[in-house]
VOGU-3710 file (C-alpha; in Angstrom, 3 decimals, decimal comma):
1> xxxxxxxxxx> -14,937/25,963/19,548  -14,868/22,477/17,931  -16,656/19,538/19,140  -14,550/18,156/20,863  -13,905/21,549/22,965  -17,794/21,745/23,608  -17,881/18,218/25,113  -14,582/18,550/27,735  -15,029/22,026/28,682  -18,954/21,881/28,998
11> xxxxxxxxxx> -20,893/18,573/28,796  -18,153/16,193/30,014  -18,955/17,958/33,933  -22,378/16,841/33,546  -21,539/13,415/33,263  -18,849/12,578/36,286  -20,721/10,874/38,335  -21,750/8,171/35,456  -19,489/5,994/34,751  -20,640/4,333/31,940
21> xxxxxxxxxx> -20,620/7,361/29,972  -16,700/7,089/30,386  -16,166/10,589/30,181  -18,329/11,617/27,547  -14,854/10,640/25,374  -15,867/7,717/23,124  -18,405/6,205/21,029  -20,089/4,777/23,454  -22,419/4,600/26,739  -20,879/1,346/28,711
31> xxxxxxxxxx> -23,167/0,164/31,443  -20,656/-2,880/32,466  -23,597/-4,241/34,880  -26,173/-4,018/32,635  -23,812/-5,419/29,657  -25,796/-2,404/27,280  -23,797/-0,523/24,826  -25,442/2,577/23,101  -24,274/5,200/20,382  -26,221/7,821/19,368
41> xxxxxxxxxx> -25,255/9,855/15,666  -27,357/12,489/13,665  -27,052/12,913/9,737  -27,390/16,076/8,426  -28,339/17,074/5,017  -24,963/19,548/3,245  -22,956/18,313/6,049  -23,245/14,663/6,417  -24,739/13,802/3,024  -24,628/16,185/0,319
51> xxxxxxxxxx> -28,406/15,511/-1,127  -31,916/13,550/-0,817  -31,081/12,509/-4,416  -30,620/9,023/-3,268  -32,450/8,184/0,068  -32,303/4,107/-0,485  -28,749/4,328/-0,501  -28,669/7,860/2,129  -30,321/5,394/4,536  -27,761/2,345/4,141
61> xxxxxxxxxx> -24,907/4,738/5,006  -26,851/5,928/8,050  -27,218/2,796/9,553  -23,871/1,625/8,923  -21,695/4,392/9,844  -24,146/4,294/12,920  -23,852/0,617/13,815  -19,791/1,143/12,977  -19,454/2,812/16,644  -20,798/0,077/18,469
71> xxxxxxxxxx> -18,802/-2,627/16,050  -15,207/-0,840/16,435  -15,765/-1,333/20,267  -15,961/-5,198/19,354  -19,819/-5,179/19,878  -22,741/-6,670/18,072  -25,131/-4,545/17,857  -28,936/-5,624/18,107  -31,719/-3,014/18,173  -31,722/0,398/16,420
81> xxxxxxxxxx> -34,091/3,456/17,224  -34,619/5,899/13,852  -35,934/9,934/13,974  -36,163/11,927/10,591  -37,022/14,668/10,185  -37,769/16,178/6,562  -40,895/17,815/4,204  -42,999/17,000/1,485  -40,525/17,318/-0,968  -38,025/14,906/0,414
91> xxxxxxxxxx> -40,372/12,567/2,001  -42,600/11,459/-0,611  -44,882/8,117/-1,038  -42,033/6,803/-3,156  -38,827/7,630/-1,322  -40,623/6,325/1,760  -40,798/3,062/0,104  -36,815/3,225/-1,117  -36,137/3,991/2,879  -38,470/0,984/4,116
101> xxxxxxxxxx> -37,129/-1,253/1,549  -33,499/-0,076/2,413  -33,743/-0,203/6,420  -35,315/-4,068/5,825  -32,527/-5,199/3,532  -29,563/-3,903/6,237  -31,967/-5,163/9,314  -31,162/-8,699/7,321  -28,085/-8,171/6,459  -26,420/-6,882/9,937
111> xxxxxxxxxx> -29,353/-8,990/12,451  -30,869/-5,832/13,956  -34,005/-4,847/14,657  -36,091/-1,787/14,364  -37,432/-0,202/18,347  -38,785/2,909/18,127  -37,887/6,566/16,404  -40,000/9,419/15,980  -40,539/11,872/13,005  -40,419/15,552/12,319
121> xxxxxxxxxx> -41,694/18,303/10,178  -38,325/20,204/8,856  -37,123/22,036/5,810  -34,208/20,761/6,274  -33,948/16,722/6,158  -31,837/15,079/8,745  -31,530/11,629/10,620  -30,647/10,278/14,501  -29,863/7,053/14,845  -29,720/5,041/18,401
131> xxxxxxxxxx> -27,682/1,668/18,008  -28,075/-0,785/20,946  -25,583/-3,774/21,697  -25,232/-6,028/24,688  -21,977/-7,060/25,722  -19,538/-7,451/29,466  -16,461/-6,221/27,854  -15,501/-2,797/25,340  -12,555/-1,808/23,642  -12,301/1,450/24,965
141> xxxxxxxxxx> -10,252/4,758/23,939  -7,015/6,012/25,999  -5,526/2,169/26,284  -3,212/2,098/23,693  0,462/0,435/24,669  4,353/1,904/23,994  5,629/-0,423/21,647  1,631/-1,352/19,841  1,136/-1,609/16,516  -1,159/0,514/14,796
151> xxxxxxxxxx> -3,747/-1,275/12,486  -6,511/-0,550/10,159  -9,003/-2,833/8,662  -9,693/-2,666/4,650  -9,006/0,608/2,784  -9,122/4,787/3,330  -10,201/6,834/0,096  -12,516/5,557/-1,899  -15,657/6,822/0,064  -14,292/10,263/-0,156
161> xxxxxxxxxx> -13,590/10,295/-3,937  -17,347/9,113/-4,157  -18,462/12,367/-2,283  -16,339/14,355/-4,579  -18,183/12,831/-7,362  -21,388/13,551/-5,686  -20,903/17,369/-4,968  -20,367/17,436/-8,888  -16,686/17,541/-8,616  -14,717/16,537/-12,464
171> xxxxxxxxxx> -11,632/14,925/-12,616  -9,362/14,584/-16,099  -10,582/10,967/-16,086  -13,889/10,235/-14,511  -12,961/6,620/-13,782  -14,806/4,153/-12,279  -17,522/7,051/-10,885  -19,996/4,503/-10,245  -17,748/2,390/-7,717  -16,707/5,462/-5,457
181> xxxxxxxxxx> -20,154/6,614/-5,116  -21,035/3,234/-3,745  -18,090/3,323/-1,767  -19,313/6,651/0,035  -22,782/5,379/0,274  -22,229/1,756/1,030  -19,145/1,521/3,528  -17,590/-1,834/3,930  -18,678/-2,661/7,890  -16,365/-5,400/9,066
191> xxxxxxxxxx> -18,531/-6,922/11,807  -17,023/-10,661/11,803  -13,727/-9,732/12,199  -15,227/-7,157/15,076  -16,430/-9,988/17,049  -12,635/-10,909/17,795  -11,296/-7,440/18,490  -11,867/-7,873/22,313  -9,367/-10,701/22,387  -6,267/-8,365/21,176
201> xxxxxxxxxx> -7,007/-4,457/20,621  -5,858/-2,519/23,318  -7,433/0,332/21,729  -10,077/1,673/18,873  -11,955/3,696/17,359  -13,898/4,023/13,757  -12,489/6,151/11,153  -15,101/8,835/10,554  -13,628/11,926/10,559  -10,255/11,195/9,249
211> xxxxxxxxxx> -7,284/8,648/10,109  -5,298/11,280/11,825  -7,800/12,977/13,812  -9,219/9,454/14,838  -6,066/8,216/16,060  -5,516/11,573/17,904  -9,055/11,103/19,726  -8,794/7,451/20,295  -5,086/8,561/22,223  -6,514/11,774/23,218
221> xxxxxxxxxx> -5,755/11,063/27,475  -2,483/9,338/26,961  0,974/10,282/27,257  1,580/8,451/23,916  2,894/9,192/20,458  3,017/7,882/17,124  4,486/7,489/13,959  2,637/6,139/10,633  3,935/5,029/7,662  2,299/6,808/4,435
231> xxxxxxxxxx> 2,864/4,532/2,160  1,743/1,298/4,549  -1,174/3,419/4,513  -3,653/0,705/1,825  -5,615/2,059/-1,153  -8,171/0,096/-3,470  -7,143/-1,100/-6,484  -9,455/1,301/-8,239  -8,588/4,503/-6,484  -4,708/3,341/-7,175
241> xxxxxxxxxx> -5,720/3,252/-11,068  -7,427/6,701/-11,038  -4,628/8,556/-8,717  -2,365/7,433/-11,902  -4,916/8,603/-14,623  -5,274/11,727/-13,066  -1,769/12,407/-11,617  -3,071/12,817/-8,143  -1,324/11,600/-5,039  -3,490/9,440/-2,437
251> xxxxxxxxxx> -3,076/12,019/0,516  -5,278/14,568/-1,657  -8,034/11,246/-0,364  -6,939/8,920/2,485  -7,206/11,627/5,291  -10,634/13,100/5,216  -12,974/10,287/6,686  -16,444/8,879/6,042  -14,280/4,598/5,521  -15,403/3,433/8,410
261> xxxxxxxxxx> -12,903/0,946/8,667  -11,701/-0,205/12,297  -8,389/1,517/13,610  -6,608/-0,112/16,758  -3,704/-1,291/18,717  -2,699/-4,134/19,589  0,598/-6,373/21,310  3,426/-7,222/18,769  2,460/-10,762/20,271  -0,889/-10,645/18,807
271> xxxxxxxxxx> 0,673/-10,356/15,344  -0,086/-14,079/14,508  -3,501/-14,215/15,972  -4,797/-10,940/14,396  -3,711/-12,247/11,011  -5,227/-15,499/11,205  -8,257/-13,681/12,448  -7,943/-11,599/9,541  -7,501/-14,990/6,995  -10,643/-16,282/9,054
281> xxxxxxxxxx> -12,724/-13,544/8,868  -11,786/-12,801/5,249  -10,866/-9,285/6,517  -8,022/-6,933/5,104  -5,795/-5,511/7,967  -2,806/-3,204/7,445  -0,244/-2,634/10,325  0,241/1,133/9,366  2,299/2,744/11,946  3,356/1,883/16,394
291> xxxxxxxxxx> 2,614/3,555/19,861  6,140/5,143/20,828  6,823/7,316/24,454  5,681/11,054/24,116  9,030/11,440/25,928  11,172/10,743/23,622  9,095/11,023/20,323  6,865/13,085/18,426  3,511/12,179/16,645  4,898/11,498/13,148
301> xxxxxxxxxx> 4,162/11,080/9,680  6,934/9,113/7,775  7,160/8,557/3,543  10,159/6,646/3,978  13,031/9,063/5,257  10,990/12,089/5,179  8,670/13,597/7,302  5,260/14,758/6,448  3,236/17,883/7,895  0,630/16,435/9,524
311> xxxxxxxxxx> -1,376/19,793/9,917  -2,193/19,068/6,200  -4,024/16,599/6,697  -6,558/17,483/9,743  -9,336/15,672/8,765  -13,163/16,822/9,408  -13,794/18,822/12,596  -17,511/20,159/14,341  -16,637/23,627/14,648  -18,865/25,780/16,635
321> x> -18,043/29,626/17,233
//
């Protein structure tokens, strides 16, 4: 049983009479009347993060890949709510300064505001973050249009390499090591360019677990399909220069998560406003693939004429029993 399995076939019933949990099926509590948006994510130590080696930078990702599920709904988010739990070992004097320091640098840099937490004795160190937004309108999951394009914000990879480097992982040529293990620690949140997204996605979702298993959740209830272009699909720079060092090929590191980037759909009519948005906002977006009829299509993966496997590249999955 994966996660999502646990939440349709168990939790989901206990939520059908409250509607702004829309279903238990996406990032978000919704209370429309209320205008309150809430996510709610827990970091684990070996399967979120791979060490306490660096908690100033551990606690940067936390808060950003937290904040990302409120900001990929087109929502600002305001107030945060923090429990950790951990032991002596991890939660010394001096890496309790590093997190303080940390959490007041992003609280400045993103305009939120510390609310409450709590804090536990455990052997094993882990975090739960709350993220609180106000807003009357969402970009929800299961809205995507036949005939949409497919976007993403910025670029898929890089974070992943960095976690490679992290779990002690040697390449031919160790290139750039430093950058990628910012990259996985320090994600790129695009939060201006979020504050437009309600004006022309259909559709979206963060990419945390993968770009293929995102878009599959954030189409999960539709009688949709889709086909991406591979090599639309945009790299850095810097991962570009070490794929060719080290004679890899970028799906071995664009599938697997942790970017954070925005993915959504949107109106071929949009096309001119999302890209000045984009010029605006100084934000990279990539139209990577479109929304086509489950009738007549299949969900695709095209390099040019041929046709990719797509159960190669499954992305990160919960699994359970």
């Amino acid at each position: 049983m994966n996660e999502n399995s646990l939440i349709k076939n168990y939790l989901a019933k206990l939520a059908n009479k409250n509607p702004a949990a829309l279903n238990l099926n996406d990032d978000v509590f919704f209370d429309k009347n209320n205008k309150t948006v809430i996510s709610v994510d827990t970091y684990v130590e070996k399967t979120h993060f791979p060490s306490f080696d660096n908690p100033n930078l551990l606690i940067k990702k936390i808060i950003r890949s937290s904040i990302s599920d409120l900001i990929c709904k087109g929502v600002t988010p305001k107030f945060y709510f923090i429990s950790g739990s951990g032991n002596k070992k991890s939660f010394t004097k001096e890496n309790i300064s590093k997190i303080i320091n940390s959490l007041k640098s992003e609280q400045k840099k993103f305009s939120i505001k510390l609310s409450g937490g709590d804090t536990v004795y455990s052997q094993i160190n882990s975090f739960t973050i709350i993220s609180l937004g106000f807003s009357n309108k969402i970009v929800e999951r299961n809205n995507a249009k036949i005939n949409d394009d497919i976007y993403i914000t910025g670029e898929l990879g890089d974070s992943y390499l960095g976690l490679k480097y992290l779990q002690k992982k040697n390449f031919k040529n160790n290139i750039d090591k430093k950058y990628f293990i910012n990259k996985f620690y320090l994600p790129k949140i695009n939060s201006n360019f979020s504050k437009y997204l309600t004006k022309f996605a259909n559709t979206s979702i963060d990419i945390s677990d993968g770009l293929l298993i995102d878009l599959n959740k954030m189409i999960n209830n539709q009688n949709v399909s889709y086909e991406i272009y591979y090599n639309k699909i945009p790299i850095s720079n810097n991962l570009k220069k070490f794929l060719k060092e080290n004679s890899l090929k970028k799906n071995k590191f664009i599938f697997n998560g942790d970017d954070y980037q925005i993915l959504f759909t949107a109106q071929k009519s949009n096309k001119t406003m999302i890209h000045r948005i984009s010029r605006k906002t100084n934000t990279k977006i990539t139209k990577i693939g479109k929304i086509l009829s489950k009738k007549k299509f299949k969900f695709k993966l095209l390099n040019g004429d041929k046709e990719l496997k797509l159960a190669k590249f499954p992305g990160y999955e919960h699994f359970f029993t």
